[in-house]
C-alpha positions in Angstrom: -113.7 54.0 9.9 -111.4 56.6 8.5 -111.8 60.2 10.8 -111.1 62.2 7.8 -109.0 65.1 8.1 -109.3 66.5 11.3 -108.0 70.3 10.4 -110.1 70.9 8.0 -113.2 69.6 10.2 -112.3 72.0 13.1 -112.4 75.0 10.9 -115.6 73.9 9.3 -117.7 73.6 12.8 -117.6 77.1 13.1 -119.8 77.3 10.5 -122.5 76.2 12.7 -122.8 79.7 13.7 -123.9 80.8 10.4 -126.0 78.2 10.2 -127.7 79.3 13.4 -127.6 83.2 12.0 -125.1 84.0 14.7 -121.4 85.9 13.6 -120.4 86.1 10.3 -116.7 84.7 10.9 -116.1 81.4 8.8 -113.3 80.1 11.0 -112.3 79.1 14.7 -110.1 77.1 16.6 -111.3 74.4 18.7 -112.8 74.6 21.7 -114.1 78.0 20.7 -117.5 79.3 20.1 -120.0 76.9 20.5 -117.3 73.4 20.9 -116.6 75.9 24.1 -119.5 75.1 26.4 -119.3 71.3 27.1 -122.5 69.2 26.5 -123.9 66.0 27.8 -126.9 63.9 27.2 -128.1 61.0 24.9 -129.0 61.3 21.4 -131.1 58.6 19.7 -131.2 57.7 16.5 -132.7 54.5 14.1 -134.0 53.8 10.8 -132.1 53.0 7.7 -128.9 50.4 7.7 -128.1 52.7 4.6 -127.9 55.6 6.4 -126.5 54.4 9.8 -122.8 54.4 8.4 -123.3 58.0 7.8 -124.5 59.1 10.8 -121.8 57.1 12.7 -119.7 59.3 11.2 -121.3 61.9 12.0 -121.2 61.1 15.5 -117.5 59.9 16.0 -116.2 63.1 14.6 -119.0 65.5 17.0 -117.5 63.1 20.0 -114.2 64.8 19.5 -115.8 68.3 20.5 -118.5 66.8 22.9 -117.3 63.6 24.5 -120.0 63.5 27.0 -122.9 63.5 24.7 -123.6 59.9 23.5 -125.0 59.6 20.1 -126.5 55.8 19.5 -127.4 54.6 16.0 -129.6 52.0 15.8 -130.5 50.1 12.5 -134.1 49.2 12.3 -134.8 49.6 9.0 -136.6 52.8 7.4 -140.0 51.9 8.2 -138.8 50.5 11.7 -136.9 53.5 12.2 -140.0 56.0 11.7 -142.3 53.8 13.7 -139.6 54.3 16.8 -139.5 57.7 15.4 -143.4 58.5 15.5 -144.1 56.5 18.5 -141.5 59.6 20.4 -138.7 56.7 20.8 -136.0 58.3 19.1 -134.8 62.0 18.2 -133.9 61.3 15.0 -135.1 58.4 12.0 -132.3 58.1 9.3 -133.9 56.8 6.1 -133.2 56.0 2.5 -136.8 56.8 1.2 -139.0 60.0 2.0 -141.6 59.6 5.0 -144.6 57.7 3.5 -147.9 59.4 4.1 -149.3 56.5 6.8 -146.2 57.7 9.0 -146.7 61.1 8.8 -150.3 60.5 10.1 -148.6 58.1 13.1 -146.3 60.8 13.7 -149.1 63.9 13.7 -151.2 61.7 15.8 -148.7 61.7 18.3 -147.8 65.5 18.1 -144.3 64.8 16.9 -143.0 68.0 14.5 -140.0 67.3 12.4 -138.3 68.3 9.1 -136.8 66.1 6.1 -133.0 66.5 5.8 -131.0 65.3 2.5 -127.6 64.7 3.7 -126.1 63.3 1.3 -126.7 60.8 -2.4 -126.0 57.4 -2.7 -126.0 55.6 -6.1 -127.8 52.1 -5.4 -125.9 49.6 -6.6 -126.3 46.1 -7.7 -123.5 43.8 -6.8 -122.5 40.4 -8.4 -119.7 37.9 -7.0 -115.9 39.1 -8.2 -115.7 36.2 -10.5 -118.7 37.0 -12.6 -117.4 38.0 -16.2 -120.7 38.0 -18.3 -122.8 41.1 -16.2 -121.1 44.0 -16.5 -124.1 46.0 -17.7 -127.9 44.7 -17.3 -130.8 46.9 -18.7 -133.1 47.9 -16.6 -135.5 45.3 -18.2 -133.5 42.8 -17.3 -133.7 43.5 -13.8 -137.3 43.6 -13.8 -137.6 40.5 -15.7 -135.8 38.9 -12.6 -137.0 40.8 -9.4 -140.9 41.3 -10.2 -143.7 39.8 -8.4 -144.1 35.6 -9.7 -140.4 36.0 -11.7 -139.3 32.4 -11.9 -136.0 33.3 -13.9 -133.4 30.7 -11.6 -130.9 31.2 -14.3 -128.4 33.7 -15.2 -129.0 31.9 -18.9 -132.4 33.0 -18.5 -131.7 36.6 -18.2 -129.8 36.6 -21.2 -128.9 34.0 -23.3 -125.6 34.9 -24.0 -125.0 34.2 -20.4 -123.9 30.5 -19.0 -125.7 28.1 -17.5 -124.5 29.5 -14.0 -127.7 29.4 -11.1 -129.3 32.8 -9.9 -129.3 33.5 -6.3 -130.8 36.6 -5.3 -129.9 38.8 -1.9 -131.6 42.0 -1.1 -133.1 44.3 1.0 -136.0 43.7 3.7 -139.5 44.9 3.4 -138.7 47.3 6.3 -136.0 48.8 4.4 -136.3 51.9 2.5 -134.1 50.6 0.0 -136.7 47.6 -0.9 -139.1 50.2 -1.2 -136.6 52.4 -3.6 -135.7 49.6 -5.7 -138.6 47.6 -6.2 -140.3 51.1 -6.9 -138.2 52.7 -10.0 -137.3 48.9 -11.0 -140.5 46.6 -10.9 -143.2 50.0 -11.6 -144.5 49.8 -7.8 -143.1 50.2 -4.3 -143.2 47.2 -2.6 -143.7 44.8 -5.7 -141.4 42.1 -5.5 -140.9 38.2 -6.1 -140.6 36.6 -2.6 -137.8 33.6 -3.2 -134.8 35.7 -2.2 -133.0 36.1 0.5 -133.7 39.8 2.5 -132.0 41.0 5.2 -132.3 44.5 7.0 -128.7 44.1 7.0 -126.9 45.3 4.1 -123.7 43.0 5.4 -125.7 39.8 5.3 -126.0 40.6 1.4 -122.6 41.5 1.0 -121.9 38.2 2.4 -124.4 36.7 0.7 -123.5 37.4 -3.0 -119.6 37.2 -1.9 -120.3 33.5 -1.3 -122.4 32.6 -4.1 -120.8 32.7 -8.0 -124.3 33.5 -9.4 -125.1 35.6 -7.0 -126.9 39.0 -7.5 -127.9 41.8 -4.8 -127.9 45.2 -3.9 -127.9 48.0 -1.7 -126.2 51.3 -0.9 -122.9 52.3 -2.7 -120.8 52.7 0.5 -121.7 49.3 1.1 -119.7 48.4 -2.1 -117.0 50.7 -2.2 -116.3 48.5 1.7 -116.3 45.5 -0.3 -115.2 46.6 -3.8 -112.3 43.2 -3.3 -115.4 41.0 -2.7 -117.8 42.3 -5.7 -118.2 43.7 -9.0 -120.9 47.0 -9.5 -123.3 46.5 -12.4 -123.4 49.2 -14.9 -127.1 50.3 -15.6 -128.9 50.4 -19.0 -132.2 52.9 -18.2 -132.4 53.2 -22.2 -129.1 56.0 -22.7 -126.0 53.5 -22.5 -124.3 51.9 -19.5 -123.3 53.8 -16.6 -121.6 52.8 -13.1 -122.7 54.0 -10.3 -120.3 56.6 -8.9 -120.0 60.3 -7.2 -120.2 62.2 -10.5 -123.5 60.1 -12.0 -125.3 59.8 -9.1 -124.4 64.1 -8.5 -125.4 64.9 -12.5 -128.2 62.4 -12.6 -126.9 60.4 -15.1 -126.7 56.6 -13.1 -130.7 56.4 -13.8 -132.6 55.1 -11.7 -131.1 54.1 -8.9 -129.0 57.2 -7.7 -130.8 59.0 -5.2 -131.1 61.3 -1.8 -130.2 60.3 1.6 -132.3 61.4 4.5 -132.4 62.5 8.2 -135.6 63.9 10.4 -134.7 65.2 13.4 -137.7 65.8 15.7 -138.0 69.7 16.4 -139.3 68.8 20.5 -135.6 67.6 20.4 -133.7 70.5 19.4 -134.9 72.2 22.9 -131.9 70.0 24.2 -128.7 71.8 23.4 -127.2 68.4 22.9 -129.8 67.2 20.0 -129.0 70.8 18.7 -125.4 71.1 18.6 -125.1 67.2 16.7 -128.2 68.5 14.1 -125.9 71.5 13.5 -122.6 69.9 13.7 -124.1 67.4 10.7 -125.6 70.3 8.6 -122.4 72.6 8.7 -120.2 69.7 8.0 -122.7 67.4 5.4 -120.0 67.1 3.0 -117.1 66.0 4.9 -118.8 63.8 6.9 -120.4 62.2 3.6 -117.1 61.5 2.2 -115.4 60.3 5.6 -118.3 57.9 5.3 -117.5 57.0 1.6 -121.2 58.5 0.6 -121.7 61.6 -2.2 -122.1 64.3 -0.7 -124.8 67.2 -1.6 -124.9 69.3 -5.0 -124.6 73.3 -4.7 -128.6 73.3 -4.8 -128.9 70.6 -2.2 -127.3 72.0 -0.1 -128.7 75.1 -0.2 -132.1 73.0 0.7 -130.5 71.5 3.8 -129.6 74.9 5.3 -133.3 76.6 5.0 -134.7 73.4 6.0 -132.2 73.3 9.3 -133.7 77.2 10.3 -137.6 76.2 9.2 -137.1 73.0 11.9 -135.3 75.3 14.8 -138.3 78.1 13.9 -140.8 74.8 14.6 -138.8 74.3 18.2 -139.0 77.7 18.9 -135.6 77.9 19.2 
């Protein structure tokens, strides 16, 4: 994975500062200001497969200020991730849905404080195999008509006539992924609706695999996904009733790939943040959200978003008491 542009990260981390209310300077050198006091420890995070590429990211380019703190991403899924997160296993539960309200409870139950971050947007995408030539666009109708609960469509001729007589084979996310609940939620009318006969994986490069091996194949998952295997696949456009549209940085920004473009999360656990090492990476990610989400080939926040992710950074430290 591409490190991005080193310079231009180095003078961004002193933002971090500002972010913490400290000095009103908006540059440093490295190894100055808070990259000066060397940190170690372990930071733990799981939850979405989504997500986990983006918070690698994050965590190769904070190794190049603090080598000794070890940041491990795990990929358990969203609802995996928030049941390691709730039961006080990890400091931080990436995830490609919001925190249902069962796992909120789990985590309140257990005393465990935290704050939802958007980090960055990610247009969902639906993949078909490179030498598909009749799908370039599908209404959202049409992808109901083959994912919802009892569909029995085997065909892509069944979809749409027009189409050949080419057999369906379906690859998608797990029941544990946030992305299974996304999709089957603005696609099928309720989250967790879906027809059973496919093939799911937790595992966004099983899919990828998946449809790459199969002409009639159809799946999908996050867009950094495809833009890793853009020589392997073809992105559906969407029809939500306004025209086709792709899914890219600008649509899934202005709101325009409907409805599959949508925010990425973290929660970091405010009990954490009392370890400088939990609090520098949570800092290091906020102050540099945007050029860790393109290092990571994700969209990064709008103005507004962003603004969120700041307040929400200083309500979590005010929750550690820090």
């Amino acid at each position: 994975m591409s490190k991005g542009t080193r310079t231009a990260l180095a003078v961004a981390s002193a933002l971090v500062l500002a972010a913490c209310g400290g000095a009103n300077q908006t540059s440093a050198e490295p190894g100055t200001a808070q990259s000066a006091k060397e940190l170690s420890g372990d930071v733990k995070v799981d939850g979405s497969s989504t997500v986990a590429p983006l918070s690698t990211a994050a965590a190769e380019l904070f190794a190049e200020q603090q080598a000794k703190v070890r940041v491990t991403v795990g990929t358990s899924g969203t609802g995996g991730g928030f049941e390691k997160f709730c039961n006080g296993e990890t400091d931080i539960s990436n995830a490609s849905r919001p925190i249902k309200d069962e796992e909120k409870t789990a985590c309140q139950a257990k005393g465990i404080a935290y704050e939802e971050f958007s980090v960055a947007n990610d247009a969902l995408t639906v993949v078909v195999h490179k030498d598909n030539t009749w799908a370039g666009c599908l209404t959202v109708e049409q992808l109901k008509k083959i994912w919802e609960p009892g569909s029995k469509v085997n065909n892509w001729n069944q979809v749409d006539a027009k189409f050949p007589s080419e057999p369906l084979k379906l690859f998608g996310a797990g029941t544990d992924s946030g992305t299974f609940d996304y999709f089957t939620d603005v696609i099928n009318g309720e989250e967790g609706k879906s027809r059973t006969d496919y093939s799911p994986s937790e595992d966004d490069n099983v899919t990828v695999q998946g449809v790459a091996g199969s002409k009639g194949g159809l799946g999908y998952f996050g867009f950094s996904y495809f833009e890793e295997n853009a020589g392997k696949l073809k992105a559906v456009q969407i029809d939500s009733g306004g025209g086709c549209v792709g899914p890219s940085v600008q649509a899934a920004q202005d709101g325009t790939y409907k409805p599959l473009s949508r925010p990425l999360f973290i929660y970091p656990k405010a009990a954490s943040l009392k370890r400088p090492e939990v609090l520098a990476f949570v800092e290091y990610f906020v102050a540099n959200h945007t050029q860790i989400a393109e290092d990571a080939k994700f969209i990064p926040l709008n103005p507004q978003q962003e603004t969120e992710l700041k307040a929400d950074l200083d309500k979590l430290k005010a929750q550690a008491g820090g």
